[in-house]
C-alpha positions in Angstrom: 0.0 0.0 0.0 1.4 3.1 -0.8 2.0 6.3 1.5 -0.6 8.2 -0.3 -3.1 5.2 -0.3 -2.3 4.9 3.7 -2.8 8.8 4.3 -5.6 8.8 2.7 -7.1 5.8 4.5 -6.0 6.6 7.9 -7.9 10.1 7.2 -11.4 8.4 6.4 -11.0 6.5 9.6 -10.6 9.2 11.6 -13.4 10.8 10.6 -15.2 8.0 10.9 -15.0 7.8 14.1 -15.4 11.2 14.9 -18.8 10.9 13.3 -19.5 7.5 15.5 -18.8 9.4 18.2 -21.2 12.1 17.6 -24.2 10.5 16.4 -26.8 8.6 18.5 -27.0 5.3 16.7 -25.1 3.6 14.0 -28.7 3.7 12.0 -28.5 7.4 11.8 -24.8 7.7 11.1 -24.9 4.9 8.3 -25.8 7.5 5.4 -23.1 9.6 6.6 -20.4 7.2 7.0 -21.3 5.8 3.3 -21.0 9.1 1.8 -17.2 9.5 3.3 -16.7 6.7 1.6 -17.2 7.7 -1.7 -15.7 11.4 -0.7 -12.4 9.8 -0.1 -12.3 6.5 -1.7 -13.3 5.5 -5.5 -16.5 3.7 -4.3 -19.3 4.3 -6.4 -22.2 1.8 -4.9 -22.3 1.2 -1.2 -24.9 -0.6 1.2 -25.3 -1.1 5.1 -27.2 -3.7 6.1 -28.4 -4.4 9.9 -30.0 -7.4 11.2 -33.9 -7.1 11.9 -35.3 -7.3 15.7 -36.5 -11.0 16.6 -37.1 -13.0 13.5 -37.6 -9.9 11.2 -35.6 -9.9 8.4 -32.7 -7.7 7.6 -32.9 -4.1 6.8 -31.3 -2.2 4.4 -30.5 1.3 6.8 -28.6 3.6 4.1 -27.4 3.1 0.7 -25.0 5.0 -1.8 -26.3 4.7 -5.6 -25.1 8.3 -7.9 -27.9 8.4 -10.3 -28.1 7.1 -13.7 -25.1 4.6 -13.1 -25.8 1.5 -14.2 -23.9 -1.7 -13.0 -23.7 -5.3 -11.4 -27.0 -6.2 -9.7 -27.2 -5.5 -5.9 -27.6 -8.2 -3.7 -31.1 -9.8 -2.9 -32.2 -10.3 1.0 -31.6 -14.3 0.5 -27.8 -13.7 0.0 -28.1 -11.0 3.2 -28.8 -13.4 5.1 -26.3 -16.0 4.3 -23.7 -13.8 4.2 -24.8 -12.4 8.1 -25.1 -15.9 9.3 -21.6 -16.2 8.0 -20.0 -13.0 9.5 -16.7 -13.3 7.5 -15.3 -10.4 5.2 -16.5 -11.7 1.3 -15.6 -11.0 -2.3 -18.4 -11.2 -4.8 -16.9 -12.0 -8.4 -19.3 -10.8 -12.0 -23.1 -11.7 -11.4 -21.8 -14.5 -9.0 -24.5 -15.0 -6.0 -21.7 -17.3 -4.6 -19.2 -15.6 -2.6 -15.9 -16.3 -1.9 -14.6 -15.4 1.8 -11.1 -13.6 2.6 -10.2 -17.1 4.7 -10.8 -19.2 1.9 -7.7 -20.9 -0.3 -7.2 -18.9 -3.4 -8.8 -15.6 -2.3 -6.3 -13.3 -2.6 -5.8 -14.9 -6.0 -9.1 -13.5 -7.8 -8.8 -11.4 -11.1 -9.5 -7.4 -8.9 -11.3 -7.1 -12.5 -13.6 -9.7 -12.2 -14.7 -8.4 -8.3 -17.9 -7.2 -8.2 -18.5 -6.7 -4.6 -16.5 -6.4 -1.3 -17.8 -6.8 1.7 -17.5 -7.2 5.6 -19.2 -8.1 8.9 -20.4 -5.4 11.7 -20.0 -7.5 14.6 -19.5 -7.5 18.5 -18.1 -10.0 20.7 -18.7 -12.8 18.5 -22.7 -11.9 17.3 -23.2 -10.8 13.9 -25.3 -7.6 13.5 -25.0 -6.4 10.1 -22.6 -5.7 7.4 -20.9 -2.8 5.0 -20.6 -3.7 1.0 -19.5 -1.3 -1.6 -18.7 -2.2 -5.3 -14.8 -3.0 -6.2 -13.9 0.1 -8.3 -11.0 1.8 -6.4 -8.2 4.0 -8.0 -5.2 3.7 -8.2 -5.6 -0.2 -8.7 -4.3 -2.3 -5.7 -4.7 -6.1 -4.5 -8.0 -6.7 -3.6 -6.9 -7.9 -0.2 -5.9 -4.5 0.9 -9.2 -2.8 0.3 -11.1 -5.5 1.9 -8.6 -5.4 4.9 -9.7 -1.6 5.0 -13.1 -2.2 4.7 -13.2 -5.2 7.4 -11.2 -2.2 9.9 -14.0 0.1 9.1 -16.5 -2.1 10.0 -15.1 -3.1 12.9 -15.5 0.5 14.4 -19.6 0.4 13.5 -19.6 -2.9 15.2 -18.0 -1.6 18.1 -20.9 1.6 17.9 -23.7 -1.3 17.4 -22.1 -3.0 20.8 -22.3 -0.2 23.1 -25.6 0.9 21.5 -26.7 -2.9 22.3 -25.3 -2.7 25.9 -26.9 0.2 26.7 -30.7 -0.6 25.5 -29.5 -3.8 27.7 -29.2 -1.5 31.0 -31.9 0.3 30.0 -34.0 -3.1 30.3 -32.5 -3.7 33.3 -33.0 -0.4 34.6 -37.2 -0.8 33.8 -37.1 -4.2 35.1 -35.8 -2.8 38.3 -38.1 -0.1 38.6 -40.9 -2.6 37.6 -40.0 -4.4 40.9 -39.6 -1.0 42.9 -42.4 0.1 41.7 -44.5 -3.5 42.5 -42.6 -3.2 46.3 -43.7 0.3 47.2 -47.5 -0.9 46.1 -47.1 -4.2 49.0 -45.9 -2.0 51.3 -48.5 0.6 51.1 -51.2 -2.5 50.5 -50.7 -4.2 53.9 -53.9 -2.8 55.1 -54.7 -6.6 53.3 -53.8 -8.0 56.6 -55.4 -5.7 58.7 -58.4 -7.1 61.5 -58.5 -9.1 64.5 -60.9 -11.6 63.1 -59.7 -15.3 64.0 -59.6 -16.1 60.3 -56.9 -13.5 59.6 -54.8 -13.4 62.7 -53.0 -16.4 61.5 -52.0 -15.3 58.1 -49.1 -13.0 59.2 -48.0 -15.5 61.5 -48.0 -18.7 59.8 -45.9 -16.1 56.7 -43.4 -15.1 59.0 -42.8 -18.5 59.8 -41.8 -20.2 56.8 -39.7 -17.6 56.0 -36.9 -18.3 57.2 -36.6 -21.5 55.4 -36.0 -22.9 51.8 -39.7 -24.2 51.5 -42.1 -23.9 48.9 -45.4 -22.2 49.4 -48.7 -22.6 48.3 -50.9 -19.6 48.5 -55.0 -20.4 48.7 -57.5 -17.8 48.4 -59.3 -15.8 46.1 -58.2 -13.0 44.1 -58.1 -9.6 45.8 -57.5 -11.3 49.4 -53.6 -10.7 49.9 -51.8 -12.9 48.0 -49.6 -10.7 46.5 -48.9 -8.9 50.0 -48.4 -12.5 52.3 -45.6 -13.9 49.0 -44.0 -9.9 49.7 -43.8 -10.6 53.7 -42.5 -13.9 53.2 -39.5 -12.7 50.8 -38.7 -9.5 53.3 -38.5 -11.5 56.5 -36.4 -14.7 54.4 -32.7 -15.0 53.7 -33.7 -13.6 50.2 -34.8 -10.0 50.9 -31.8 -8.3 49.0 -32.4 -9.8 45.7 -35.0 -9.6 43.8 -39.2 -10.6 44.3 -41.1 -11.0 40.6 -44.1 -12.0 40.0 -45.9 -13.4 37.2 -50.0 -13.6 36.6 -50.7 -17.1 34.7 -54.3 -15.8 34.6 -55.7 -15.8 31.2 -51.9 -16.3 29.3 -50.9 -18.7 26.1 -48.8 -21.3 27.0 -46.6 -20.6 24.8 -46.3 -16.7 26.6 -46.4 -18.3 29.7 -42.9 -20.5 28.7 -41.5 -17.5 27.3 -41.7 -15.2 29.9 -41.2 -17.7 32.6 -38.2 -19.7 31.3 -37.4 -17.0 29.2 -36.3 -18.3 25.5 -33.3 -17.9 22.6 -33.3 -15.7 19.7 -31.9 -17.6 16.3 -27.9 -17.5 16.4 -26.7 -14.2 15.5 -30.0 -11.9 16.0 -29.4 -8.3 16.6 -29.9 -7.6 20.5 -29.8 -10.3 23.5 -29.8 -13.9 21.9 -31.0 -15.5 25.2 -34.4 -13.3 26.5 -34.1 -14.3 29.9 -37.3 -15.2 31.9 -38.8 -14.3 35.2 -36.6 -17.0 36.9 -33.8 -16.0 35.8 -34.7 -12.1 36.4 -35.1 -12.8 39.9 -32.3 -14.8 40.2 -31.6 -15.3 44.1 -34.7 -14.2 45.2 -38.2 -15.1 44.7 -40.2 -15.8 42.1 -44.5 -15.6 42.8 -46.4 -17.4 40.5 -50.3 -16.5 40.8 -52.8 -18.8 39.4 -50.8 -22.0 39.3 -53.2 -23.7 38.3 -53.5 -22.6 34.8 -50.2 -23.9 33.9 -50.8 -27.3 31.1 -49.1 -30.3 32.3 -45.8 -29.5 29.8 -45.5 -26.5 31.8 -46.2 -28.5 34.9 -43.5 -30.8 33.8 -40.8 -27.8 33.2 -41.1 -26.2 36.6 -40.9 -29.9 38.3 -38.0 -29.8 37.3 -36.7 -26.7 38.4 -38.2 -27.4 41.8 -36.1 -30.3 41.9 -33.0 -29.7 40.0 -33.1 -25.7 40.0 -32.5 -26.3 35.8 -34.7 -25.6 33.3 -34.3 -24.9 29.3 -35.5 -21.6 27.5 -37.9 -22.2 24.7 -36.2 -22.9 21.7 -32.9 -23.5 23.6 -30.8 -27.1 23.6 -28.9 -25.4 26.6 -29.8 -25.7 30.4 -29.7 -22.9 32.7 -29.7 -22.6 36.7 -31.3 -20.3 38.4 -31.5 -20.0 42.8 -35.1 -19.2 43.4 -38.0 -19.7 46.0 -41.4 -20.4 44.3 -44.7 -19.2 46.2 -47.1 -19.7 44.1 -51.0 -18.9 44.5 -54.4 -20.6 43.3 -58.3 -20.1 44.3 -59.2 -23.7 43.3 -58.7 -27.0 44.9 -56.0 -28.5 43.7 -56.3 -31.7 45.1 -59.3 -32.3 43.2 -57.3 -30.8 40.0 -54.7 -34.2 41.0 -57.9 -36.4 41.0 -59.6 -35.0 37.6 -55.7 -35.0 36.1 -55.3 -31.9 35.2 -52.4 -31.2 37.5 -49.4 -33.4 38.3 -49.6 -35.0 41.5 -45.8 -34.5 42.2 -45.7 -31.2 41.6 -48.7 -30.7 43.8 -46.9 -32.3 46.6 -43.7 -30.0 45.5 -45.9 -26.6 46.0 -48.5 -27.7 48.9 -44.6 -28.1 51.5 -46.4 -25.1 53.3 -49.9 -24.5 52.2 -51.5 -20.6 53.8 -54.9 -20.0 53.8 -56.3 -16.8 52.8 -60.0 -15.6 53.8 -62.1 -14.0 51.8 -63.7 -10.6 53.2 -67.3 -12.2 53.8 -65.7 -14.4 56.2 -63.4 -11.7 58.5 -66.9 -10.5 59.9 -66.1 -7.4 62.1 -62.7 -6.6 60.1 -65.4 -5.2 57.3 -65.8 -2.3 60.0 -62.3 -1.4 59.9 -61.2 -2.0 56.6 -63.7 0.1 54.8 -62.9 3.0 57.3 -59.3 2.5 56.5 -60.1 2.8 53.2 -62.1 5.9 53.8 -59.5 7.7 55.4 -56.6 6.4 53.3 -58.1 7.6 50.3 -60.0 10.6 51.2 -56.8 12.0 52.5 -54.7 11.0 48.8 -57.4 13.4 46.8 -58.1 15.9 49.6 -62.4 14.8 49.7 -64.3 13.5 52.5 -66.8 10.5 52.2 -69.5 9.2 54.9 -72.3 6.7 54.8 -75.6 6.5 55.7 -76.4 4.1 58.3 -78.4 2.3 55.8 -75.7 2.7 53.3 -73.2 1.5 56.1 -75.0 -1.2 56.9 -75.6 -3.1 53.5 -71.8 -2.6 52.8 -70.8 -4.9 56.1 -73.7 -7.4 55.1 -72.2 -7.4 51.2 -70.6 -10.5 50.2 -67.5 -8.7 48.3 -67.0 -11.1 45.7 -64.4 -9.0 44.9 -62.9 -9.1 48.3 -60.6 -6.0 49.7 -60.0 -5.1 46.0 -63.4 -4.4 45.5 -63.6 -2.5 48.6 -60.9 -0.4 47.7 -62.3 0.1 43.8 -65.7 1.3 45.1 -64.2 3.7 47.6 -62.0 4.8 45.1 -65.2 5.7 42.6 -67.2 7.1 45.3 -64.1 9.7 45.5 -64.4 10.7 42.0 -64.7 14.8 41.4 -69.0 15.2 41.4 -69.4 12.3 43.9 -71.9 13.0 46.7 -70.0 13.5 49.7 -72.7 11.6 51.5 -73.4 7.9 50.6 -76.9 6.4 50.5 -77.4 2.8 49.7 -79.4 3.9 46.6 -75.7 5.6 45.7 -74.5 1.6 45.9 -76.3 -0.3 43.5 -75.0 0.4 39.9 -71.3 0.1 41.8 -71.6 -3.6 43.5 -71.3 -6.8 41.6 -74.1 -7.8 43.0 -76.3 -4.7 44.7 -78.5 -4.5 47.1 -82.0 -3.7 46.1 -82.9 -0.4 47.2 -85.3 0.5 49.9 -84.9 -0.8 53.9 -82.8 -3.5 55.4 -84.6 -6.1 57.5 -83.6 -6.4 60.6 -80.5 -8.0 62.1 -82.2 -10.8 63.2 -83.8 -11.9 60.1 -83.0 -15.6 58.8 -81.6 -13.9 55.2 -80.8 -10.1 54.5 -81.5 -9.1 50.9 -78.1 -9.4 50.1 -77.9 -12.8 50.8 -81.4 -13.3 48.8 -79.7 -11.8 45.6 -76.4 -13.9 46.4 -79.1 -17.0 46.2 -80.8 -16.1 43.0 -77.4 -15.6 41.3 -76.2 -19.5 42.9 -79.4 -20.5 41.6 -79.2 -18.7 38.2 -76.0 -19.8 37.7 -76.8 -23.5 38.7 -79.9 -23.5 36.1 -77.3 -22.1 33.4 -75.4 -25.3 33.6 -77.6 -27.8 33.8 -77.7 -28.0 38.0 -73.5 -29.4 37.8 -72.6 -27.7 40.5 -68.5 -27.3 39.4 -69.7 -26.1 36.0 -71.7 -23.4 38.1 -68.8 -22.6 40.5 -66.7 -22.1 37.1 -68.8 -19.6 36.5 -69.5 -17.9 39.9 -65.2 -17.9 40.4 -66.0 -20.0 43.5 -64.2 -23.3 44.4 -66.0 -26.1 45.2 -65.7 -26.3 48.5 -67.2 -22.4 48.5 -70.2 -23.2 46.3 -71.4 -26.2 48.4 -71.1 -23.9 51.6 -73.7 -22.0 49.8 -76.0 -24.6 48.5 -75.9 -26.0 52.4 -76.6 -22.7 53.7 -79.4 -21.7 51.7 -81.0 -25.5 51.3 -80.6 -26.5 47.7 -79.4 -30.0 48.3 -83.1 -31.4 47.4 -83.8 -28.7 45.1 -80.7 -29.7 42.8 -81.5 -33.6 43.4 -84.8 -33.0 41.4 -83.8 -30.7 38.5 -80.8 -33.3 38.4 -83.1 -36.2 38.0 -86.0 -34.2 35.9 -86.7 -36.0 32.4 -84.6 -34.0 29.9 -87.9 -32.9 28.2 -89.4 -31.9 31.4 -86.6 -30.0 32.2 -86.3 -28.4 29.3 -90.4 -27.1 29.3 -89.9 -26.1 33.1 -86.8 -24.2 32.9 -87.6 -20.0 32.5 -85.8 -17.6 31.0 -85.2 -16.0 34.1 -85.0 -17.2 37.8 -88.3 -18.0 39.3 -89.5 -17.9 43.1 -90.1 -21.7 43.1 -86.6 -22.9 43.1 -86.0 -20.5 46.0 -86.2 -22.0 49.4 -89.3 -21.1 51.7 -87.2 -18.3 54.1 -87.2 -16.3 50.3 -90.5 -16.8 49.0 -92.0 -14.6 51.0 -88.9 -11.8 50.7 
């Protein structure tokens, strides 16, 4: 190479890099750093290709065509692709889609006037994440080997750009995912009102959480939804060995399979993709710490199977991965249904059952915390008033229906109608005519009975919906309790207390034809039991 060829070289990369340096990605300096090359060097045609997010395919981000110049063919996405899988500098000879790479025997030995194309790789640490090609007409002539040499320097220096542009939206994950999990911590702390009362039923909870603790155990969360699951897995990880790392959580409610895998194992990228190749997964997220999984049960028994294993073996593989990962992580995990009977009907593994249920906790719902209603809802009252600067009070009556209410909702309910009842225009005085269109299931309107009554009307509309619900499918009561949210065990506490055991033994055993002709459109008075007739 001569001294001219070398000055003029060295001066190209130097402003190369200034102009790396300066921009924000090596997207937007691409058209730039093309165009130096044809200020300096006798490249006429020049391309920059990146790799595409995920499986997309690759882009074409800038390109260097003078008008009216006409020429070999440009290179179609196909060859992209091979050539970024194969990350090696290349020569492209004539209209030849086969090209020949600098390592190969014999490279350095092709006619320069046959050369078509040179190209080179933009990597980092290894990973493929685009390439530079530009058309072989350079003057003075030199050996082929000495431009491509150039070129494979250049690129180099946008693959070192791409890298720290890579590591950076890499922290910048990290940083979100942290303040995902500050974010999440803040809310349990400020939500452990949830454990708030002096009812039997809820005195144990904190207790029986503090206890396990301490150890390595597995635990298994039962309850419904909006009774403090969340907040009991949060007091278990602050008062465990585990409280400096991590706590994640992941809602299996309502979620793919497939999604669930993903962002629970986490899963790989084809070889070479632009950004992380391995996405890793909640596990590995929360690596050291603990990982709550709510709604367990939704998991399919291939899922089942991967996080047996983890529970034994603390390994587990990313979707499409050959390659095992570990990960140190406790599991709490959380369900409303029995999953004992889930073992029995085989839809859950009974070894992974007896894997989660080391240290089962029972949650109770609102309806059964009876004078903690009281407390909660003033908690509520005054917690929230005092966030949007607006009182709130309720009529006795209003009072009254609200701490006979079922909450199927349990405290989140509670805290969602509070929360309305603030809204700017809400009455600052609450009737229970204000109630109805804001309960699940509202109270009619008009006086309670008295205290001592066998059934308040709440408890007569909580019937007709068991009822309605129970008609809907055919009087199967699981079908029914599907419906209602309620596990079995909670939908046969019903049916005992309001005395449908013989009423469902006859619609069960109705001819199908008489059952059809009887059943109404809407619930009638004669499948309610005598204590309602007369309501």
């Amino acid at each position: 190479m001569t001294a001219r060829a070398l000055d003029i070289k060295c001066q190209v990369w130097l402003e190369a890099a200034g102009l790396l340096s300066q921009a924000l990605s090596l997207e937007q300096a691409a058209p730039q750093l093309l165009d130096l090359l044809s200020q300096h060097l006798a490249t006429r045609r020049a391309r920059l290709v990146l790799r595409g997010q995920e499986s997309a395919p690759p882009r074409l981000v800038a390109s260097l065509e003078p008008p009216g110049l006409a020429g070999p063919p440009d290179l179609e996405p196909e060859l992209w692709q091979r050539l970024l899988r194969a990350s090696q500098s290349f020569y492209l000879a004539g209209q030849s889609r086969e090209p020949v790479f600098a390592q190969e025997a014999g490279a350095h030995s092709l006619d320069r006037a046959s050369l078509a194309w040179l190209g080179a790789p933009i990597a980092w640490q290894g990973a493929s994440l685009g390439l530079i090609y530009l058309d072989a007409v350079f003057s003075p002539p030199r050996p082929p080997e000495d431009d491509l040499e150039f070129l494979t320097g250049l690129a180099a220096l946008a693959g070192q750009m791409a890298g720290l542009e890579r590591q950076v939206r890499l922290r910048e994950a990290q940083l979100r995912r942290s303040n995902r999990f500050l974010r999440a911590e803040l809310a349990e702390v400020h939500n452990r009102y949830l454990l708030l009362g002096a009812s039997p039923a809820i005195l144990g909870v904190p207790r029986r959480a503090e206890e396990v603790a301490p150890s390595r155990a597995s635990v298994l969360l039962v309850g419904e939804r909006g009774t403090g699951r969340a907040t009991v897995a949060r007091i278990i990880h602050e008062h465990s060995a585990r409280a400096g790392f991590p706590f994640g959580r992941i809602s299996c409610a309502g979620a793919s399979a497939e999604a669930l895998d993903r962002e629970l194992f986490g899963y790989e990228s084809s070889p070479g993709e632009a950004g992380e190749q391995l996405h890793p997964g909640r596990l590995e997220q929360v690596d050291g710490g603990t990982l709550f999984v709510d709604g367990i049960d939704e998991l399919n028994l291939t899922l089942q199977a991967k996080l047996l294993r983890f529970l034994q073996d603390r390994e587990f593989e990313p979707a499409g991965s050959g390659g095992v990962r570990r990960a140190d992580v406790r599991l709490i995990a959380a369900t409303s249904r029995d999953l004992a009977r889930l073992v029995d009907q085989g839809r859950l593994r009974e070894d992974l059952y007896y894997r989660l249920a080391v240290f089962p906790i029972a949650l109770p719902p609102l309806r059964e915390r009876g004078q903690d209603l009281g407390l909660l809802l003033d908690h509520f009252v005054e917690r929230l008033s005092r966030e949007v600067g607006r009182g709130l009070a309720f009529t006795p009556a209003a009072r009254e229906a609200l701490l006979r209410y079922a909450w199927p909702g349990n405290l989140r309910e509670m805290a969602n109608l509070v929360e309305r009842l603030l809204l700017p225009g809400g009455q600052g005085v609450v009737d229970l005519a204000d109630l109805g269109p804001l309960l699940l299931h509202p109270p009619a309107a008009g006086e309670l009975p008295a205290a001592e009554a066998a059934l308040s009307r709440l408890e007569e509309i909580e019937l007709r919906e068991v009822v309605a619900a129970l008609e809907r499918n055919n009087w199967v009561q699981s079908h029914a309790a599907r419906e209602l949210g309620l596990t079995l065990r909670q939908i046969g506490y019903r049916i005992k207390k309001f005395g449908l055991e013989t009423t469902i033994k006859q619609q069960r055993h109705r001819p199908p034809a008489a059952e059809a002709k009887s059943r109404p459109s809407a619930l009638t008075r004669t499948h309610l039991p005598a204590q309602l007739s007369s309501l």
